[in-house]
N, C-alpha and C positions, 0 to 999 in steps of 0.2 A: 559045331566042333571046330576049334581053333588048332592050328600045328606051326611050328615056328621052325624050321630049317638056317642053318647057319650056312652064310655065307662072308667070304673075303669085305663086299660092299656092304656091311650092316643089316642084314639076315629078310627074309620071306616070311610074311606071314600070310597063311592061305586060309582064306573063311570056303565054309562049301554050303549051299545052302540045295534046295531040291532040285534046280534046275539047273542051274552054271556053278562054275568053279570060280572065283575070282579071286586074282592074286593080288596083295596091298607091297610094294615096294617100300621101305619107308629109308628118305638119306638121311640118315643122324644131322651131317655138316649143315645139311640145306637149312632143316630144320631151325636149326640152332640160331644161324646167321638169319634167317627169316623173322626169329622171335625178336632177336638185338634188332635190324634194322625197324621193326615196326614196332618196337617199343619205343627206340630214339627216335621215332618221327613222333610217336602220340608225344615225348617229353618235349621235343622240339617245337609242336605244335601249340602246347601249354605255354610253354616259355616266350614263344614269338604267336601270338594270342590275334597282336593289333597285323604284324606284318602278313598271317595268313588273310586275316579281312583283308587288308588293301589287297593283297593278291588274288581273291575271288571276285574283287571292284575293279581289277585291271586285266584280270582274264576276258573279258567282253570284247575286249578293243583290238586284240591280236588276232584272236579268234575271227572277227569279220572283217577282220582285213585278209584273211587267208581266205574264206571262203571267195571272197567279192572277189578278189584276184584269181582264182581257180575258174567261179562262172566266167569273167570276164577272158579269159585264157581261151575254155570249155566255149564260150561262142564267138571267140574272135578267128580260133584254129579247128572248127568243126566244119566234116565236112558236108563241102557245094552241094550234096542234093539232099543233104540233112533239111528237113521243112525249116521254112523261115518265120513261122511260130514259136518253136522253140528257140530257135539262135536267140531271138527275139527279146525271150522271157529271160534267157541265160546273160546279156547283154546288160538287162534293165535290173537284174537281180544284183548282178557284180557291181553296176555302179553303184546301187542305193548301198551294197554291203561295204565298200569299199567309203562310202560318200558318209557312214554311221561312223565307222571304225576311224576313218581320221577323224572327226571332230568327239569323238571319244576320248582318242589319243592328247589332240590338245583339250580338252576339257578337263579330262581324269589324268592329266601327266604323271603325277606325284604317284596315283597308285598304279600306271602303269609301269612305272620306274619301280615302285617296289613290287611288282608281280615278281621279281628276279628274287629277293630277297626272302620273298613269301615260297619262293617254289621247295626248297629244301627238304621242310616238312612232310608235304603231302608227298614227295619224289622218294621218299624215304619209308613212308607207309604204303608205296605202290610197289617198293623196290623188297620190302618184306613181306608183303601179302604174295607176290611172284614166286617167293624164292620159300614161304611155307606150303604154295598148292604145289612148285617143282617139288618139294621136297617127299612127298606124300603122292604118289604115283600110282593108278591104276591098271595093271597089267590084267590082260585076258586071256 
């Protein structure tokens, strides 16, 4: 049984089923603006086709240079009676991530320079998928 209650913010709709009561909130705006932004990323996506490839060819190299600088951080500022097994591992791990990630960097320059140009699309289908689950809200 379905009942639809109006309200100021774009109305309640309550399913009831045997056991619980569950209320679906739904925001119109969210919605809407959720559909446009993740429509404009699949067009954006279609249209900049080659700049998303280089961007998934240059997402590698950022990526392990962040990780390799966090272990190497993560065992440089861990502390004194942490085992020296792990500092250890954390130390060897950051260099080799850090050690991939710059010769990534000068290897794949060109698509890590277009990871920038690539980012749009996908920032744009991540920024409407957000903003259709915000829109569509589970109340208990």
């Amino acid at each position: 049984m379905l009942q639809k209650t109006g309200s100021s913010r774009g109305g309640f709709l309550s399913t009831f089923n045997n056991r619980t009561s569950m209320m679906i909130y739904l925001r119109p705006k969210h919605i809407v603006t959720g559909l446009v932004f993740f429509g404009g990323g699949l067009f954006l996506t279609f249209l900049n086709i080659l700049y998303v490839v280089e961007f998934l060819k240059g997402l590698a190299q950022p990526i392990l240079l962040v990780v390799g600088l966090t272990a190497l951080t993560a065992g440089i500022f861990s502390a004194p009676k942490s085992s020296k097994s792990m500092k250890m591992i954390s130390l060897v791990v950051g260099v080799l991530c850090v050690a991939v990630g710059c010769y990534g960097v000068y290897d794949e320059y060109y698509a890590t320079m277009d990871f920038i140009r690539g980012l749009l699309p996908p920032l744009l289908i991540v920024a409407g998928l957000t903003a259709l689950i915000h829109g569509i809200t589970r109340l208990r």
